[in-house]
N, C-alpha and C positions, 0 to 999 in steps of 0.2 A: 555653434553652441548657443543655445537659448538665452536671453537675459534671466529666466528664472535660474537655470545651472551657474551664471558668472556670479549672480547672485549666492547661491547657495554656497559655492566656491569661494568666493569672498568674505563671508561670514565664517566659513571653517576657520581660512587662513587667518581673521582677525582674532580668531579662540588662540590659536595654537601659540599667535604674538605673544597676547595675552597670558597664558600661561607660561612663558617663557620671564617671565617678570620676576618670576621666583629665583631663577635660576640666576638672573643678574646681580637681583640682588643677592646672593650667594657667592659669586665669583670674583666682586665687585670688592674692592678689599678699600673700605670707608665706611664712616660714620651712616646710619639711616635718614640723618639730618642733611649730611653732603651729598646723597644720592639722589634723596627727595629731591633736594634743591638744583641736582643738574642734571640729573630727570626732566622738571617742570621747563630750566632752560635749554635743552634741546630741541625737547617739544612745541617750546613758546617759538624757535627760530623755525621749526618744521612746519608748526601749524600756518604761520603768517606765509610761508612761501605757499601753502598749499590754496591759502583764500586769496591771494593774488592770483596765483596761477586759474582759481574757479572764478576770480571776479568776483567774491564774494567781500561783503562789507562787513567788519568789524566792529564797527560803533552803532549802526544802523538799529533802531527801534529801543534802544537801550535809554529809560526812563529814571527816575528813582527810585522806583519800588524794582527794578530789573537789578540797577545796579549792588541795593540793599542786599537780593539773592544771589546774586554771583558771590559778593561781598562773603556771607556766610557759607554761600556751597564751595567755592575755596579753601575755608577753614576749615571744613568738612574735610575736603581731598587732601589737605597737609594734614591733618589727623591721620586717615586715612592709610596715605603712605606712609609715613614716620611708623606708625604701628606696624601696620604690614613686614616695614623691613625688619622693625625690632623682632618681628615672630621667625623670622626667616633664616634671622642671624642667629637667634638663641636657640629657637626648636627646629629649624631646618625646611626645605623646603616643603615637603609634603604635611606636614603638621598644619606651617603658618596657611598656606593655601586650603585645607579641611575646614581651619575657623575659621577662614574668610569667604567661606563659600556658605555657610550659617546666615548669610545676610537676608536672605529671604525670612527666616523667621520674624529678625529684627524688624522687616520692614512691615509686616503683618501685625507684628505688635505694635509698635510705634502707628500705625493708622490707626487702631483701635484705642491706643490709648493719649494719643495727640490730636490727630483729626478727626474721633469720635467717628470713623466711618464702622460702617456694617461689615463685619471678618463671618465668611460664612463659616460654615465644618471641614469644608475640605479645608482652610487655609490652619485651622485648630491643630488638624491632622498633620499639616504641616511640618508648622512649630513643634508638633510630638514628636517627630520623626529628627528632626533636625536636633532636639535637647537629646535622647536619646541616643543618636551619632555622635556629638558629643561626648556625652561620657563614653561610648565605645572608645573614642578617640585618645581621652587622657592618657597618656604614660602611666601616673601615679598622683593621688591628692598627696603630691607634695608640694611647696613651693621651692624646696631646693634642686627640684628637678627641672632641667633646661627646656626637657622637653614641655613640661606642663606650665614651664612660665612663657613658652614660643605659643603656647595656645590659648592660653590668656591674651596676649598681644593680637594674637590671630582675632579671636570675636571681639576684639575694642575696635579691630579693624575692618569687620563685619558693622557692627553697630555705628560706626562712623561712615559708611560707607551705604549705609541702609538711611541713615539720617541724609546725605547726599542725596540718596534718588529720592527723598521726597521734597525735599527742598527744589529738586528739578523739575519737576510737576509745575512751578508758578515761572519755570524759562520755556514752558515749550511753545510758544510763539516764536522766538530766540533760532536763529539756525543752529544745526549742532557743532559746526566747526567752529561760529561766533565766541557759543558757548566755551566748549573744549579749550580757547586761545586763552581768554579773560580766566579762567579758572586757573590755568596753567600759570600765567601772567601773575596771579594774588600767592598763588602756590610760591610762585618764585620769589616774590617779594617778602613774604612770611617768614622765609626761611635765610634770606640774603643774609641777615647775622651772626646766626650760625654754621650753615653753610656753605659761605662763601670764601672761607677761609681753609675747608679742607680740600678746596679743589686744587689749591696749591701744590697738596702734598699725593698728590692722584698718580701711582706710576703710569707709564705710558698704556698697557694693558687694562687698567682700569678703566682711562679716559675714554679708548674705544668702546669699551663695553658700556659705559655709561652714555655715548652716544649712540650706540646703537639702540639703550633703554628709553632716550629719548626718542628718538627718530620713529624706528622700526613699532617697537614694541608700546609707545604712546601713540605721535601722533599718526606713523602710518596705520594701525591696527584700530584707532579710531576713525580715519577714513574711509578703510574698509568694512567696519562695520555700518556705519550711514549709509555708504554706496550701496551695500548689501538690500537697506530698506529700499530701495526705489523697484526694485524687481519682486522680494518677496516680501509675506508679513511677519509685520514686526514682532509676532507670538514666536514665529518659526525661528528668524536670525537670532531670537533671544534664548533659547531652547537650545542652540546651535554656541552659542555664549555662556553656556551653563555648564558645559562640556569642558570649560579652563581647566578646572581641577584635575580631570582623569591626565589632559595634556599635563598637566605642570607634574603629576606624581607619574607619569611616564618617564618624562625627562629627569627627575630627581634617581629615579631607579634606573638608569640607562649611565646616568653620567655620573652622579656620586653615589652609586649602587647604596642608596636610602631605600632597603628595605622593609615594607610595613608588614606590621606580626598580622595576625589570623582577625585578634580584636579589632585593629587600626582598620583592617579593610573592610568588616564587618559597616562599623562605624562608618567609612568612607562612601559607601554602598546609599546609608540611609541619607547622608545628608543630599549624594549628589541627586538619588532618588526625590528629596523636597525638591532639589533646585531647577531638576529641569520640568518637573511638574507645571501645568496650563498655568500661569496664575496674569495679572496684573505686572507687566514688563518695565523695567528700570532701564533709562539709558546706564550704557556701563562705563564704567570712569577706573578702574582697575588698574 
């Protein structure tokens, strides 16, 4: 097998992790705040075995203008996830995963209208495509609908999550697992308040599956994504990362037979269509 196929290979299997995040948070029976939170500490014990194991250094090049952005892209990913599971929890998995795959828009707006860069036409087209799916996507402009308040949740969790990859633009000198530990690390600590108290009350089934959200589905799926970059480009692994959604509304329609009406897939069509579109690539933190 070639390093570009282990590659290729690798990137798939870190979509599929990925999109399986919905589904934890789904089955996972606790709070979005207690998930979040041992989530980040699985990950934060996964991540550290895995920079020992590469020899890699955790403090290494970390300044104060470094630390100031871990500091916010942290707050960024406890956003992030807190909303994520709220969409997950109220509107189900394939809703919350639709908004949160919208993030590309955000991130094209938020450059144009934060860091004043240049948004050519294609990236315009984009955002049309993505608001568009959107509305395909609502349930109903109601807010007493679960569905339409999971998808609210879902694009706060796009938008928090689009604010994160630009924020990571001033770590990438920063190796990515340095990264990944420290964020995970501020994530944990964020949330130790609130939940750290529900992990108490975690039945045994939970606790597995919440280890496994850490381990598997964070930090090994972030591993493999990285790895993935040393064989191919990082256009391609991310293109191949864009593909979470179709995985995640597989597994929803497979296992809790969620299935999306005529509109939903319409809608689901255009966004994923923005998402794996050429554009300017975000590390993913999902």
């Amino acid at each position: 097998m070639t390093p570009r196929q282990k590659g290729l290979i690798s990137a798939h299997i870190a979509a599929v992790f990925f999109g399986l995040t919905g589904v934890f948070g789904h089955v996972i029976q606790a709070s979005p705040m207690t998930i979040t939170f041992g989530r980040a500490l699985f990950a934060v014990l996964a991540l550290y075995a895995v920079a020992r194991f590469l020899r890699t250094s955790l403090v290494r090049g970390l300044d104060r203008r470094s630390c100031i952005s871990l500091l916010c892209s942290g707050l960024a990913l406890t956003i992030h996830w807190v909303t994520f599971f709220m969409a997950v929890k109220t509107g189900g998995i394939a809703i919350a995963t639709l908004g949160f795959a919208s993030f590309p828009a955000f991130i094209t707006l938020l450059e144009r209208v934060v860091l004043k860069d240049q948004v050519n036409v294609m990236d315009w087209v984009l955002v049309a495509l993505v608001v568009s799916g959107l509305i395909l996507v609502t349930p109903a402009i109601d807010l007493n609908n679960a569905g339409t308040i999971g998808l609210f949740w879902g694009v706060l969790s796009a938008i928090t999550f689009a604010t994160l990859a630009l924020i990571n633009r001033s770590l990438a000198r920063l190796n990515a697992i340095q990264i990944a530990f420290c964020q995970n690390l501020i994530v944990l600590v964020l949330c130790l308040p609130l939940g750290l108290g529900g992990m108490a009350m975690l039945s045994d089934s939970s606790l597995l599956w919440l280890i496994v959200l850490g381990v598997i589905c964070t930090a090994l799926s972030h591993f493999l994504f990285v790895h993935s970059l040393r064989s191919i480009p990082a256009r391609s692994a991310g293109l191949i990362i864009a593909l979470e959604p179709v995985y995640a509304i597989a597994f929803a329609m497979v296992l809790f037979n969620e299935q999306p009406t005529l509109k939903m897939a319409l809608g689901a069509v255009l966004i994923i269509a923005a998402a794996v579109c050429p554009r300017k690539q975000a590390a993913h933190s999902a």
